[in-house]
C-alpha positions, -999 to 999 in steps of 0.1 A, spaced: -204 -356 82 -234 -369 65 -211 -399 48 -200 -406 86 -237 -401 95 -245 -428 71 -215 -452 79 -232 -453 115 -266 -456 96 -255 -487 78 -245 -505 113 -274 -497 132 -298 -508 109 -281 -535 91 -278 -547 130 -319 -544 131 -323 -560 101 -299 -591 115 -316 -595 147 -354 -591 129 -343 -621 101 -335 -643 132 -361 -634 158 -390 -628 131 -393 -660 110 -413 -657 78 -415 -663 37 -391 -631 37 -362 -643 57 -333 -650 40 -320 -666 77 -340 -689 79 -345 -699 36 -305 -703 39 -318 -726 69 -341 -745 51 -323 -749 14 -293 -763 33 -314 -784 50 -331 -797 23 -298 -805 5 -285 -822 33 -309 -848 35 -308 -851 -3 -270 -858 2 -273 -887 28 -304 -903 13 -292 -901 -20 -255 -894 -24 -238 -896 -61 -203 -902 -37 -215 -930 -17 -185 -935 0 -179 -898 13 -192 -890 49 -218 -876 57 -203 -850 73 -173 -846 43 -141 -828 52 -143 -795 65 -181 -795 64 -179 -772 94 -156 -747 83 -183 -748 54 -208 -743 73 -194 -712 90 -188 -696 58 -221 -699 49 -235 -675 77 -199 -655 74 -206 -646 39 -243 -642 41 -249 -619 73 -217 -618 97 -198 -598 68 -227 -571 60 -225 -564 98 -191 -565 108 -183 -537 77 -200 -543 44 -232 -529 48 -222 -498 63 -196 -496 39 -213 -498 7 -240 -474 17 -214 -452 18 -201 -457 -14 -235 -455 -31 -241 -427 -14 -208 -411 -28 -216 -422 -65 -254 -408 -59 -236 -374 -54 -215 -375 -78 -237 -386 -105 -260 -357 -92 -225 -335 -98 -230 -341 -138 -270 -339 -135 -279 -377 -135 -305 -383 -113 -310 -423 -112 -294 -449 -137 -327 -459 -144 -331 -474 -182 -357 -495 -187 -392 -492 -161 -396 -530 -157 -415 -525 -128 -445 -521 -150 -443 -553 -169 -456 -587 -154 -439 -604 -125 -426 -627 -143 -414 -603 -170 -391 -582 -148 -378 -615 -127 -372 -629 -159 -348 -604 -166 -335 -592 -134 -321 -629 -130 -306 -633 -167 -292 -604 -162 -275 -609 -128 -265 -644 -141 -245 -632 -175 -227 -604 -153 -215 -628 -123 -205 -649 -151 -184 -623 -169 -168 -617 -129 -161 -652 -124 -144 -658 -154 -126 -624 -144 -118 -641 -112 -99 -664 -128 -85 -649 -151 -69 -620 -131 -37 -633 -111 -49 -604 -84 -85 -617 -78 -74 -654 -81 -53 -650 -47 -95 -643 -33 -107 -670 -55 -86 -696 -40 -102 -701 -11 -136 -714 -29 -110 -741 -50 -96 -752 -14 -130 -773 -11 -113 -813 -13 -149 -828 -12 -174 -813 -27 -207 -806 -7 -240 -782 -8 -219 -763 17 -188 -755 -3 -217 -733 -19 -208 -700 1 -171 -712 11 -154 -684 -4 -130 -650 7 -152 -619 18 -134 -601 -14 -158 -619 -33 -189 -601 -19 -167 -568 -25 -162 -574 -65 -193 -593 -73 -219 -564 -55 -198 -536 -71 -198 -549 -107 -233 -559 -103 -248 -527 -90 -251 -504 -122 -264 -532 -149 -295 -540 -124 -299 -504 -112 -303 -498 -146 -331 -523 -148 -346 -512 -115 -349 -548 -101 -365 -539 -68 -364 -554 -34 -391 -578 -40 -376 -586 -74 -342 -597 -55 -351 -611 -30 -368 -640 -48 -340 -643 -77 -318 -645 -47 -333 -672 -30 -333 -691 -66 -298 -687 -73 -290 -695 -38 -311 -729 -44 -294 -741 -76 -257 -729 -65 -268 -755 -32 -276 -778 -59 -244 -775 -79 -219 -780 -51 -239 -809 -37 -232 -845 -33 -261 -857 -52 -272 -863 -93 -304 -855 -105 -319 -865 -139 -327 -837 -167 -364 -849 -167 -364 -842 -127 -351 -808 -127 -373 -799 -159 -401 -810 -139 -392 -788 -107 -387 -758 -134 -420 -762 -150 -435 -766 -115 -424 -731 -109 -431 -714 -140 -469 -734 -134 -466 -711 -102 -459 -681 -121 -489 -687 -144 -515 -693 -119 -507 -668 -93 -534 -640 -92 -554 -657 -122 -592 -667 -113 -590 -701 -114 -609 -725 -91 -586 -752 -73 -594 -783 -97 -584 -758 -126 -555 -745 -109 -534 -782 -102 -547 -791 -136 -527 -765 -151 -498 -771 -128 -497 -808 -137 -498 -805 -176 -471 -779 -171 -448 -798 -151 -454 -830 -174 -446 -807 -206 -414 -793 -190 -397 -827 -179 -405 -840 -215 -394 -810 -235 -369 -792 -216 -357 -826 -201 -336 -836 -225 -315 -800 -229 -319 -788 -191 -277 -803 -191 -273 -770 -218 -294 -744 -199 -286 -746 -161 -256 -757 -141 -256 -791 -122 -230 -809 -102 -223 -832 -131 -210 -798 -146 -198 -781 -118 -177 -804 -103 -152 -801 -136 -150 -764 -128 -132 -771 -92 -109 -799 -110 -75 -799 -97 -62 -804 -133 -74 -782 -157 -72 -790 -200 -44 -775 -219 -69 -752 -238 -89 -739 -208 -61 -731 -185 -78 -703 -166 -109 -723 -159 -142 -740 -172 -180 -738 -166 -183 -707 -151 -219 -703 -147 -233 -698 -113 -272 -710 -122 -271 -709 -163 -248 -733 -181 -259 -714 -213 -231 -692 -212 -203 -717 -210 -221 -736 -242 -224 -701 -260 -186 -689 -253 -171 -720 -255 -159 -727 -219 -180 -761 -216 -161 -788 -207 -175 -825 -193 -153 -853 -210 -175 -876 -185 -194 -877 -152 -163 -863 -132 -180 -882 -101 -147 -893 -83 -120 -859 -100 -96 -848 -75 -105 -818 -65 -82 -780 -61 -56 -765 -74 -17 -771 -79 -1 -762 -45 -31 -761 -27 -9 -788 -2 4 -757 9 -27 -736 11 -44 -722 47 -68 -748 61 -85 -722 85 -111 -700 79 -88 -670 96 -58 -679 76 -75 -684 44 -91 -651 43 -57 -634 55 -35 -651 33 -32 -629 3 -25 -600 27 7 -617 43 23 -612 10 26 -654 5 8 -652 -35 19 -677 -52 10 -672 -91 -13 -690 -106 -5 -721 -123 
């Protein structure tokens, strides 16, 4: 009873939690920051698009845009939620069955802010890149995978367009590595926001120098380093600027090697893949690191105008419903 007790537990207040993020507005709503970012990448797109001649409103922009708010609320409340509280409640018990109390390994909550968000997010980032690469490497998991290679032109939407199987294997596999870290609600939430940032940035229809995105980095780390110090105001934006000017000239130049851009990401949805890579490239969700470290880097040249997909995917669902059913109607085809 108390797992059923908790299954009606995870409705109810995933439910309050919904209706609080849309009625409540503030810095801690990830409503209305998923609001904002696309927003903010929207305009970016039609003031400054790196695909001049795709509309404004691309293809299936729409259908985008619904999987946005699918895959970041309407899921946790039509069964996720209540579902995984179950099952962590289950593996709580069971770990208490062998006499572990917490998975707890390292007390980062003692360290600096930037310390434990440091990790937390480096962390995260090397295990959802492990997943992804498992995505597409598993014949199983690239049926669910599909549907985020169905995008024909890419856009900041395309972001989130992916089957709810996703949020299944990417939670799971992420839960022990940062309960082990005890990245804490706080922690999260602005790691999430982040990643959700540069994954908008990835998928969207705009390019970006190295020097610009240093600078926007250093502007945040200048954050970091001035929040809670005593400095008066004068001090405080002279710190900020020398930052921000040091970052776009040092980290300018390599920022291609340490995060992810579109310039990058758009060979990872490439409808035709190279001989040696044929289970995928550039896998990283924020980090391009990775790729460059495991050898799964590939950008032979801007890959502005690359057809976009997957073989077959002429025959692949175009709506949202059939998408996200068509693995179950037994229609697989194998990957390619």
């Amino acid at each position: 009873m108390r797992y059923v007790q908790t299954f009606i537990d995870g409705y109810i207040n995933y439910a309050q939690y919904l209706w609080s993020e849309i009625t409540q507005p503030g810095l801690h709503n990830y409503f209305y920051w998923l609001i904002a970012v696309s927003l903010f990448f929207l305009m970016l797109e039609w003031l400054a698009p790196w695909r001049k001649e795709q509309a404004k409103f691309r293809k299936d922009f729409w259908l985008d845009f619904f999987y946005m708010f699918f895959n970041f609320f309407l899921f946790s409340l039509i069964i996720y939620n209540a579902a995984s509280d179950v099952v962590v409640k289950l593996f709580q018990d069971m770990l208490g069955v062998v006499g572990i109390k917490n998975l707890l390994a390292l007390e980062v909550q003692t360290w600096p802010l930037w310390g434990h968000l440091l990790l937390g997010f480096v962390v995260r980032d090397f295990v959802q890149w492990n997943i992804h690469r498992l995505l597409h490497r598993s014949a199983f998991l690239w049926e669910f995978h599909k549907v985020h290679h169905s995008v024909e032109e890419m856009g900041f939407a395309a972001h989130l367009r992916y089957h709810w199987m996703e949020n299944v294997v990417y939670r799971s596999l992420e839960y022990i590595p940062l309960a082990m870290i005890g990245i804490g609600l706080n922690d999260f939430f602005i790691i999430h926001i982040f990643t959700l940032t540069v994954g908008h940035y990835n998928h969207s229809n705009i390019s970006i120098s190295g020097h610009i995105t240093a600078a926007i980095l250093g502007g945040l780390i200048a954050l970091f380093v001035v929040y809670g110090g005593d400095y008066s105001a004068l001090t405080s934006f002279a710190i900020i600027a020398v930052i921000v000017a040091a970052s776009s000239l040092i980290l300018g130049p390599v920022m291609k090697y340490l995060f992810n851009s579109p310039e990058m990401h758009i060979w990872h949805h490439s409808y035709e893949l190279p001989k040696e890579h044929p289970n995928g490239i550039n896998f990283g969700l924020t980090l391009a690191i990775w790729d460059y470290l495991f050898g799964t880097a590939h950008i032979p040249h801007s890959g502005r105008d690359i057809r976009l997909g997957f073989p077959d995917m002429e025959q692949y669902p175009k709506g949202f419903l059939e998408q996200n059913m068509h693995f179950f109607k037994g229609d697989q085809r194998k990957k390619s």
